[in-house]
Backbone as a printed PyTorch tensor [residue, N CA C, xyz], in Angstrom:
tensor([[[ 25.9270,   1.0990,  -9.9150],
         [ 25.2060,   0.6390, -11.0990],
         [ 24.2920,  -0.5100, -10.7150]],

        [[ 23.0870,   0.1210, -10.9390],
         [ 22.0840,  -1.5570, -10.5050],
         [ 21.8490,  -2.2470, -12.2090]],

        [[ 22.1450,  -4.0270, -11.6700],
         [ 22.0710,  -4.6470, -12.9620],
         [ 20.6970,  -5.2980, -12.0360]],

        [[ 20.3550,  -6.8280, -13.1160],
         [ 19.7860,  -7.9630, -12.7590],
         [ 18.2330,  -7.1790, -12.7910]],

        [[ 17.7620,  -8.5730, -12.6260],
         [ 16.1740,  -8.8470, -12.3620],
         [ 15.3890,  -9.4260, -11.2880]],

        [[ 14.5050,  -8.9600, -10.8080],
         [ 13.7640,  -9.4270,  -9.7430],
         [ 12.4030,  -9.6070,  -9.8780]],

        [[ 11.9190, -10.5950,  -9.7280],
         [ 10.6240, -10.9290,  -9.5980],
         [  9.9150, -10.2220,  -8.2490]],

        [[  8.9460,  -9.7730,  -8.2150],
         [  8.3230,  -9.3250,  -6.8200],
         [  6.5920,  -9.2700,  -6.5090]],

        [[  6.3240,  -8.8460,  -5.5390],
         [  4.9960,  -8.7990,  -5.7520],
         [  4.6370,  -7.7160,  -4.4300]],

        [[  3.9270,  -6.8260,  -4.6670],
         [  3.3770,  -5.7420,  -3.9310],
         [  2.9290,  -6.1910,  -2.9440]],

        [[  2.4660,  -5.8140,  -1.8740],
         [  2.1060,  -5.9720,  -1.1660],
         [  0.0260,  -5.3440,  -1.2230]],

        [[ -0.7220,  -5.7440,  -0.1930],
         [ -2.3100,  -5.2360,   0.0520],
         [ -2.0960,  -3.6880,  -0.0390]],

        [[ -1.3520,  -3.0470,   0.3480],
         [ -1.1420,  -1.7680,   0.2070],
         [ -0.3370,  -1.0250,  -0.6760]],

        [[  0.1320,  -1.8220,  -1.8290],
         [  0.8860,  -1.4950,  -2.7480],
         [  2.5290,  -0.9600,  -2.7920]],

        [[  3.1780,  -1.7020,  -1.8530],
         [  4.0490,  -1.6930,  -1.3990],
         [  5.4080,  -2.6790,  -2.2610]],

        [[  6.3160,  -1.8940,  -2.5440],
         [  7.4750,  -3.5380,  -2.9480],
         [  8.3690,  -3.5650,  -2.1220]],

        [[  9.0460,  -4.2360,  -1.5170],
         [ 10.1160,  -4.5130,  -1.0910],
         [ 11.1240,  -4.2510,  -1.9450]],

        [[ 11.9840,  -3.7480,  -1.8530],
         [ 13.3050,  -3.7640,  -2.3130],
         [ 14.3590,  -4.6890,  -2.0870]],

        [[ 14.6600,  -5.3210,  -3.5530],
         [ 15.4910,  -6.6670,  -3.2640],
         [ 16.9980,  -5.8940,  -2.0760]],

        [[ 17.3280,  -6.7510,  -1.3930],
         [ 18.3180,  -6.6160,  -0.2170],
         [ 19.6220,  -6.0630,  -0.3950]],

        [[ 19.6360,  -7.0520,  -2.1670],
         [ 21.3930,  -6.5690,  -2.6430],
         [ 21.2440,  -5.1020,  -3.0910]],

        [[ 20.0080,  -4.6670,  -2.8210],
         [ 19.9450,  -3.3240,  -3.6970],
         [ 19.7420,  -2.1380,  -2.2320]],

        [[ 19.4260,  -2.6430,  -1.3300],
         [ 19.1630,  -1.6230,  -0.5260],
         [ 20.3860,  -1.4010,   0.5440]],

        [[ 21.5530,  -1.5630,   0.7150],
         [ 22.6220,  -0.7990,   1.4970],
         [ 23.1460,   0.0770,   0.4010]],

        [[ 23.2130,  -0.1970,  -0.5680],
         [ 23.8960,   1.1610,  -1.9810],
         [ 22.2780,   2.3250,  -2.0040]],

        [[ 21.4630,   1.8440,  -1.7990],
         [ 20.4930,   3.1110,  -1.8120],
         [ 20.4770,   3.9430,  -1.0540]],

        [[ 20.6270,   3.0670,   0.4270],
         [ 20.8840,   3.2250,   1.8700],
         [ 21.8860,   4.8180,   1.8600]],

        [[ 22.8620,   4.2290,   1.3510],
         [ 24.3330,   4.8100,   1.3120],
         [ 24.1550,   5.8440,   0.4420]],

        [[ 24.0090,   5.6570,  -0.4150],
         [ 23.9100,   6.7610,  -1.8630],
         [ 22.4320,   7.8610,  -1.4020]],

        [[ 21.3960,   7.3580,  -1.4100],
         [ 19.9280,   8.2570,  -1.4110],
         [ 19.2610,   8.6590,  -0.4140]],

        [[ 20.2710,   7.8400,   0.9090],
         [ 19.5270,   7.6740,   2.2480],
         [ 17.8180,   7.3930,   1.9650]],

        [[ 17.6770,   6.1230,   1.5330],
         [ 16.9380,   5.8120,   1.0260],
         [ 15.7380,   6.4590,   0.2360]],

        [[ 16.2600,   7.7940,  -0.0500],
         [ 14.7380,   8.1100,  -0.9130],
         [ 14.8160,   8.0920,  -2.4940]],

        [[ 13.7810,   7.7470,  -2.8110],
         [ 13.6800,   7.5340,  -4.1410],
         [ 12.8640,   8.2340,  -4.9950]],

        [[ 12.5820,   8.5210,  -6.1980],
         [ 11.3150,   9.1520,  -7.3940],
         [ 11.1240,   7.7840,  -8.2610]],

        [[  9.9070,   8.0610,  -8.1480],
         [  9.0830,   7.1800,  -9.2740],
         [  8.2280,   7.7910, -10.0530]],

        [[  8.4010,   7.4450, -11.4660],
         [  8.0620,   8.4970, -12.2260],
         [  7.4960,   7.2020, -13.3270]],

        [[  6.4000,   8.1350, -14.6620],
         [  6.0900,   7.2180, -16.0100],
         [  7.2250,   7.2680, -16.3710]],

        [[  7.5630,   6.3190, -17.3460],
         [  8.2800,   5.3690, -18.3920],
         [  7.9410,   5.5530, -19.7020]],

        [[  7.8790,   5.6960, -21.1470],
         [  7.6590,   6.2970, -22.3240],
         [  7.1500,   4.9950, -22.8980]],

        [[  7.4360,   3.7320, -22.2520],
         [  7.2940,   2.6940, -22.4250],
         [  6.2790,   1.4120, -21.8670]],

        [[  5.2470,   2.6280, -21.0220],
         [  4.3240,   1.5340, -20.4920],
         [  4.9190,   1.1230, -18.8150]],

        [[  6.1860,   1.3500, -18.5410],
         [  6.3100,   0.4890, -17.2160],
         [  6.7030,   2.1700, -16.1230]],

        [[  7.4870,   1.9390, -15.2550],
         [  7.8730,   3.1650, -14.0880],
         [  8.9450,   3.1770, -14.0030]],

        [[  9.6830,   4.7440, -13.8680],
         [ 11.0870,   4.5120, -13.5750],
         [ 11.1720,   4.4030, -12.0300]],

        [[ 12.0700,   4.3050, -11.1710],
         [ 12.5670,   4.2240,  -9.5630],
         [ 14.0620,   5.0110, -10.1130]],

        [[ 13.9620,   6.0020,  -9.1990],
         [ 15.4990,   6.8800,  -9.1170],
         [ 15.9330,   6.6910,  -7.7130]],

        [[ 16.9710,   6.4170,  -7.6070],
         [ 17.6820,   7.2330,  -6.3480],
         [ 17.5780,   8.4350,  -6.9100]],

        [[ 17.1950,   9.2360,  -5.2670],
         [ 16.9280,  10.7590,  -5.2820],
         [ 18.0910,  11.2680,  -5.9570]],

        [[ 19.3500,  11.3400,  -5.4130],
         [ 20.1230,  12.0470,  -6.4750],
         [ 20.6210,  11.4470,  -7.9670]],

        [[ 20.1370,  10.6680,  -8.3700],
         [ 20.3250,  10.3310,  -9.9090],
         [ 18.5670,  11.3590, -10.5540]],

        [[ 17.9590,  11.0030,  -9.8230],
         [ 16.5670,  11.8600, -10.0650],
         [ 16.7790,  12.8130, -10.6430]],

        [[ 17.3910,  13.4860,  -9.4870],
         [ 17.5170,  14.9210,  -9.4200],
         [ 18.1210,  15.7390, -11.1290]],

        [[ 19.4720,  14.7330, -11.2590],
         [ 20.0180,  14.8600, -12.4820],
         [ 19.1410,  14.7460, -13.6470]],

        [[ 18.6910,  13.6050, -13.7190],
         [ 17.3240,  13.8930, -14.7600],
         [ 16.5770,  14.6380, -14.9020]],

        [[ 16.1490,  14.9180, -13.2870],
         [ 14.8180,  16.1470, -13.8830],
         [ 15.8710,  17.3570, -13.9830]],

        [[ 16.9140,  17.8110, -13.6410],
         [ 17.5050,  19.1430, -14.6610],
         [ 17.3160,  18.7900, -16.1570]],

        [[ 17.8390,  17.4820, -16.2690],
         [ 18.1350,  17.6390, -18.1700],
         [ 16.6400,  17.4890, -18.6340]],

        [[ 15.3930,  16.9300, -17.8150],
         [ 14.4010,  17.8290, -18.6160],
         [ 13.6060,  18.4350, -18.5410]],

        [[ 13.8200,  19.2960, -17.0880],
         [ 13.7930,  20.5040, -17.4590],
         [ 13.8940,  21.4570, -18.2630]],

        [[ 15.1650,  21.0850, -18.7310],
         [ 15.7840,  22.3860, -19.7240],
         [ 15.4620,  21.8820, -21.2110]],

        [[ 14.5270,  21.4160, -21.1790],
         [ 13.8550,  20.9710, -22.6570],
         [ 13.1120,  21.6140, -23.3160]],

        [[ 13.1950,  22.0410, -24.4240],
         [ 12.3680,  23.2850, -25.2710],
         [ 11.3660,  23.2520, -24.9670]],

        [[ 10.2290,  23.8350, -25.1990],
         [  8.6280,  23.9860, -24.8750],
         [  7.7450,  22.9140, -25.9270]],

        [[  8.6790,  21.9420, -27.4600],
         [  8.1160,  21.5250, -28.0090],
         [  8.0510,  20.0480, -27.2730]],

        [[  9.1540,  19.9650, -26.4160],
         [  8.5920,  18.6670, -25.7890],
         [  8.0360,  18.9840, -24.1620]],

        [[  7.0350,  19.6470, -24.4860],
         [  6.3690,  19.9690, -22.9030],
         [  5.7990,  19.1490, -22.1210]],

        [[  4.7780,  18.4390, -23.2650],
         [  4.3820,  17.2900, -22.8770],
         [  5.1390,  15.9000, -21.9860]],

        [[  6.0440,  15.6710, -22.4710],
         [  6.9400,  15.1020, -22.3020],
         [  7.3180,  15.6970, -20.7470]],

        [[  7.3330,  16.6040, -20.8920],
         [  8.0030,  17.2970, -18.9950],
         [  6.9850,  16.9430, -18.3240]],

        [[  5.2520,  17.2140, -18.7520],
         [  4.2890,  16.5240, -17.7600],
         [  4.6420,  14.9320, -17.2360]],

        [[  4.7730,  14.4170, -18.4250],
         [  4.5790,  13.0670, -18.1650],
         [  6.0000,  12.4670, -17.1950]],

        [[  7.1100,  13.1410, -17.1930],
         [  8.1470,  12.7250, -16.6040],
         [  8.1770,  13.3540, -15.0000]],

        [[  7.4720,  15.2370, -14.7500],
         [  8.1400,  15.6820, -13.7130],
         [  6.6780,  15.8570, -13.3100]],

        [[  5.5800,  16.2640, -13.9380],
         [  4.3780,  16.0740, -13.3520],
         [  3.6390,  14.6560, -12.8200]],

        [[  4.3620,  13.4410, -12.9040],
         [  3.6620,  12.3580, -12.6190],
         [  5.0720,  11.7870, -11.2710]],

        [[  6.0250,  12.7490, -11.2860],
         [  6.8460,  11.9050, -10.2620],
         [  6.7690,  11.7310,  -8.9370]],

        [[  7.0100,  10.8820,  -8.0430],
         [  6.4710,  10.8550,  -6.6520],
         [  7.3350,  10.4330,  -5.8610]],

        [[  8.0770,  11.4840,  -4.6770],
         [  9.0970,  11.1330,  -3.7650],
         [  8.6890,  10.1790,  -2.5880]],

        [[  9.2320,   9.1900,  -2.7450],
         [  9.1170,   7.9570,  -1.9680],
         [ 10.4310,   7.4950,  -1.1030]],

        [[ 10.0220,   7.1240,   0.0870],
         [ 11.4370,   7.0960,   1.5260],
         [ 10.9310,   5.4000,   1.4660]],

        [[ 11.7990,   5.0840,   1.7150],
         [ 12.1270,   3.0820,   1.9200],
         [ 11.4400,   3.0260,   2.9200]],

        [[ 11.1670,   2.4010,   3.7670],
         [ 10.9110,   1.9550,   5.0420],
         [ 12.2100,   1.3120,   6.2260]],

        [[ 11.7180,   1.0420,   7.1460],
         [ 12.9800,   0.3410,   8.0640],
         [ 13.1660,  -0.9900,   7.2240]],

        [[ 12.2450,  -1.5260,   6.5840],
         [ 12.4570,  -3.0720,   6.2950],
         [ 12.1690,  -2.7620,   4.6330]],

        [[ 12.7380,  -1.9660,   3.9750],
         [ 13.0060,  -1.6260,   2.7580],
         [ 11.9290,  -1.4320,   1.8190]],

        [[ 10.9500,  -1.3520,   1.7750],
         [  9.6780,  -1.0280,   1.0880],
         [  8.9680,   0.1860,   0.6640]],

        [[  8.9260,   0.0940,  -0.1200],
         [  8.3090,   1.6020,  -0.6750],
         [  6.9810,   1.5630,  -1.1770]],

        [[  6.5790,   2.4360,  -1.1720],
         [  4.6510,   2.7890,  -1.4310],
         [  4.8690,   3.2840,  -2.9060]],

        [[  4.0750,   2.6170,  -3.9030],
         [  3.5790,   2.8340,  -5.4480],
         [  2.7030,   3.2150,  -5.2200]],

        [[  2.2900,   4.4690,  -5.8410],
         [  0.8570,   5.3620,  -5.7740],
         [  0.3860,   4.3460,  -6.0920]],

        [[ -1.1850,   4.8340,  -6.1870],
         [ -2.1220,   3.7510,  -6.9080],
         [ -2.2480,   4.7610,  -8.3800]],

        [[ -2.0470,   5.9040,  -8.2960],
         [ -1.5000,   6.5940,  -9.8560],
         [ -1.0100,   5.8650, -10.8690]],

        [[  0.3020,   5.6400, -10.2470],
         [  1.1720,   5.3460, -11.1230],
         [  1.3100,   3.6680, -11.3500]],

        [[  0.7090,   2.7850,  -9.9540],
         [  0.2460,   1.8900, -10.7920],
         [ -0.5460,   1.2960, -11.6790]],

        [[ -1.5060,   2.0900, -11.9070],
         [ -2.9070,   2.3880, -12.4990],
         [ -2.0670,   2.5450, -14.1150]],

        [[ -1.0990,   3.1230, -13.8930],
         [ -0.3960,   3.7780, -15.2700],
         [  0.3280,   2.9370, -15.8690]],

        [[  0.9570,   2.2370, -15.2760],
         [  1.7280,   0.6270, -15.8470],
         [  0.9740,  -0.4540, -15.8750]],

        [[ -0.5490,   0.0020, -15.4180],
         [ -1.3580,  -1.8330, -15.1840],
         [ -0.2970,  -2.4830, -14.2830]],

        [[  0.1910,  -2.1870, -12.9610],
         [  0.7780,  -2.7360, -12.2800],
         [ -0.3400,  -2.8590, -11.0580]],

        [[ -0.8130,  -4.7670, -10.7110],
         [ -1.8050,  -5.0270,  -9.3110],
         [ -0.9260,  -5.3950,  -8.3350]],

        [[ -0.1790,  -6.3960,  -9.0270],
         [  0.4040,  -7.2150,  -8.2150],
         [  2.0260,  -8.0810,  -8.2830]],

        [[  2.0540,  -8.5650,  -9.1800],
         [  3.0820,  -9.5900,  -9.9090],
         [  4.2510,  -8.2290, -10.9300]],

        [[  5.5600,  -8.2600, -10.0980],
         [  6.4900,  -6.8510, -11.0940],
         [  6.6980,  -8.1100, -11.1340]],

        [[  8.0270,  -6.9130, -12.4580],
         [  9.9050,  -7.2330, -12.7250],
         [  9.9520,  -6.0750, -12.0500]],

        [[ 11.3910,  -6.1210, -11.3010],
         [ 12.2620,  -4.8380, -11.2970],
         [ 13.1270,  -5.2470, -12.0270]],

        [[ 13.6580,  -4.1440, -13.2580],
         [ 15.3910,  -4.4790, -13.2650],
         [ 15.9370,  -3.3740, -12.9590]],

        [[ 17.6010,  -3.6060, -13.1190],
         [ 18.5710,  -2.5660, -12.8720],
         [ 18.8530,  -2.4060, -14.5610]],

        [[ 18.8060,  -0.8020, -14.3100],
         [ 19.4000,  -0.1950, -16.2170],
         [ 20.0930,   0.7410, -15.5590]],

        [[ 21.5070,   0.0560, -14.9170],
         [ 22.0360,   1.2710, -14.5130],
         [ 22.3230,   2.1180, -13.0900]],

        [[ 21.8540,   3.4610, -13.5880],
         [ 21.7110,   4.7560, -12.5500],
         [ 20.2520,   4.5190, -11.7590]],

        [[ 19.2070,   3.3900, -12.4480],
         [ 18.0690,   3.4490, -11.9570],
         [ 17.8650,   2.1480, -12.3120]],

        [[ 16.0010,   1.9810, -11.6370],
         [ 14.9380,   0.6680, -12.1830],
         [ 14.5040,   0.8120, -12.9240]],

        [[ 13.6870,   0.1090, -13.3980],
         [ 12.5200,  -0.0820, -14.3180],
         [ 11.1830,  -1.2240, -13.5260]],

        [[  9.9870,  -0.6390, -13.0670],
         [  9.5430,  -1.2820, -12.7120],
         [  8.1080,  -1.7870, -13.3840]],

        [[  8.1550,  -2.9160, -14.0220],
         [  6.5000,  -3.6240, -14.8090],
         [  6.1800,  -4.4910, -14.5170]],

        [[  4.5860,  -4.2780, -14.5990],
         [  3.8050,  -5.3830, -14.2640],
         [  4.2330,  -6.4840, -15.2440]],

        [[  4.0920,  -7.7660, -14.5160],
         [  5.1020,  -8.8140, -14.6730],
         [  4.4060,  -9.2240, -16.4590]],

        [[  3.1480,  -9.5650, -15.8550],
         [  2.6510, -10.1100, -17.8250],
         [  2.8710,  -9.3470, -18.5010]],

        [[  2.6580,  -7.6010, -18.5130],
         [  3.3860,  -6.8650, -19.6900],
         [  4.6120,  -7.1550, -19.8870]],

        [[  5.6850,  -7.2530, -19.0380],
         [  7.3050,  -7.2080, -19.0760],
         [  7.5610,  -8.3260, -20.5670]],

        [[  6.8950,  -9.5300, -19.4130],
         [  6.8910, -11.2600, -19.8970],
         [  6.7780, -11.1680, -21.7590]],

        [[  5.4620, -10.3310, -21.9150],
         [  4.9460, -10.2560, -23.5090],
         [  5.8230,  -9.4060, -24.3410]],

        [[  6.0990,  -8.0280, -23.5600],
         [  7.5030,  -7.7430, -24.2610],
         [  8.7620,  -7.7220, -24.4530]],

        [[  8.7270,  -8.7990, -23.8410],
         [ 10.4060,  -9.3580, -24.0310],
         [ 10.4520, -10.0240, -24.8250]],

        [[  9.1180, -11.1550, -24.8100],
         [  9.1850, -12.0890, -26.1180],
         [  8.7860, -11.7460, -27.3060]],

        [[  8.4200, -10.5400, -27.5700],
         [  7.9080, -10.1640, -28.9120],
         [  9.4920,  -9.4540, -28.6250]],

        [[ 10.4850,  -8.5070, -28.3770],
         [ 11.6680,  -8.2300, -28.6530],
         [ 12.7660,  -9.6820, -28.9310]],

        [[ 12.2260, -10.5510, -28.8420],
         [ 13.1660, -11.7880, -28.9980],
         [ 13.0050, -12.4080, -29.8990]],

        [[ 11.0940, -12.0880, -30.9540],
         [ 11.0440, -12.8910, -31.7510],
         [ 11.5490, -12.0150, -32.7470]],

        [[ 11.8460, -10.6650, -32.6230],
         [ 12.2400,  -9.7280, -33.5010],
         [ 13.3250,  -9.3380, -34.2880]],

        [[ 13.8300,  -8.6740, -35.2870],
         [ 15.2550,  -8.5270, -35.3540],
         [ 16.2790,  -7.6060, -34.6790]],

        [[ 17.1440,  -7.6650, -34.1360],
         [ 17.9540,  -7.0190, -33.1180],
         [ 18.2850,  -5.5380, -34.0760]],

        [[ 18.4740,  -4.6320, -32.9660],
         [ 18.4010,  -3.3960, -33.6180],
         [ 19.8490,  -2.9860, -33.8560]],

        [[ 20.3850,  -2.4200, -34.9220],
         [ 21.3190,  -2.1350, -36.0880],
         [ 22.7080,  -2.0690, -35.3030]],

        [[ 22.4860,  -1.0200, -34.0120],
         [ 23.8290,  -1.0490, -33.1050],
         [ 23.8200,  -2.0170, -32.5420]],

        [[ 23.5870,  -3.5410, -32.9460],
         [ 23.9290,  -4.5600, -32.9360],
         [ 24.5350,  -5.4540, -33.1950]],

        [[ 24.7890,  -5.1300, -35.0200],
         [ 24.9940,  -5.0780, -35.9430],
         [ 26.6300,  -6.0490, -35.4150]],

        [[ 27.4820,  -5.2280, -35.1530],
         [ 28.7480,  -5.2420, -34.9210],
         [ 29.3570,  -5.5800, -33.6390]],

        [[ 28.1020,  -5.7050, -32.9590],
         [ 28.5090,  -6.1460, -31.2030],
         [ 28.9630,  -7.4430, -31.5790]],

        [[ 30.1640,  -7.7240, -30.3760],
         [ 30.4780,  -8.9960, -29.8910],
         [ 29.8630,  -9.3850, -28.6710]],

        [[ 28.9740, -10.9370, -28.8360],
         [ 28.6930, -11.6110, -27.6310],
         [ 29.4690, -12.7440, -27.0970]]])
């Protein structure tokens, strides 16, 4: 399960490093390869290859009314291998697609990342903070 947040910044060739605590479990689990795919939300997902894999079955098998939806998830995804010194190549596609130049977040949600350009992330976190918390909230204990 990847948690936490990382600040990062691409590299001239559009490259991120992968924070360290995250790359012997990728290592181990994906032999380092990964999918990066759009987000429904403006930012990119990062899979380990086999959590990927699981996703793109379940949507796959998605009716024809969300087709669209299959472009944007299995037609925009891009198999990406780490490097020796942990770095991976962001199309210029798909950063083009998040407004990602330079300045991420990565976080961990899990089975996967989430990767955004840092001032989008920044603006929507604080407009979700000035907001009211959503209903299955309601009853959570913090």
């Amino acid at each position: 399960m990847f948690q936490g947040a990382s600040s990062l910044s691409l590299d001239a060739k559009g490259r991120l490093s992968v924070p360290t605590r995250h790359r012997d479990v990728l290592a181990a689990t994906a032999s380092g390869q990964l999918t990066i795919t759009k987000h429904p939300h403006g930012c990119l997902m990062v899979f380990p290859r086999p959590e990927w894999e699981k996703f793109r079955e379940r949507i796959a098998q998605l009716p024809m009314s969300a087709q669209w939806w299959k472009r944007i998830f299995l037609g925009n995804a891009m198999d990406v291998d780490m490097d020796a010194t942990g770095r991976v190549l962001v199309s210029p596609e798909l950063r083009e697609a998040a407004g990602i130049s330079k300045d991420t977040m990565l976080l961990g949600m899990g089975n996967h990342f989430e990767l955004w350009d840092k001032a989008t992330y920044d603006e929507q976190e604080a407009k979700a903070m000035q907001g009211e918390m959503p209903d299955v909230f309601k009853d959570f204990s913090f």
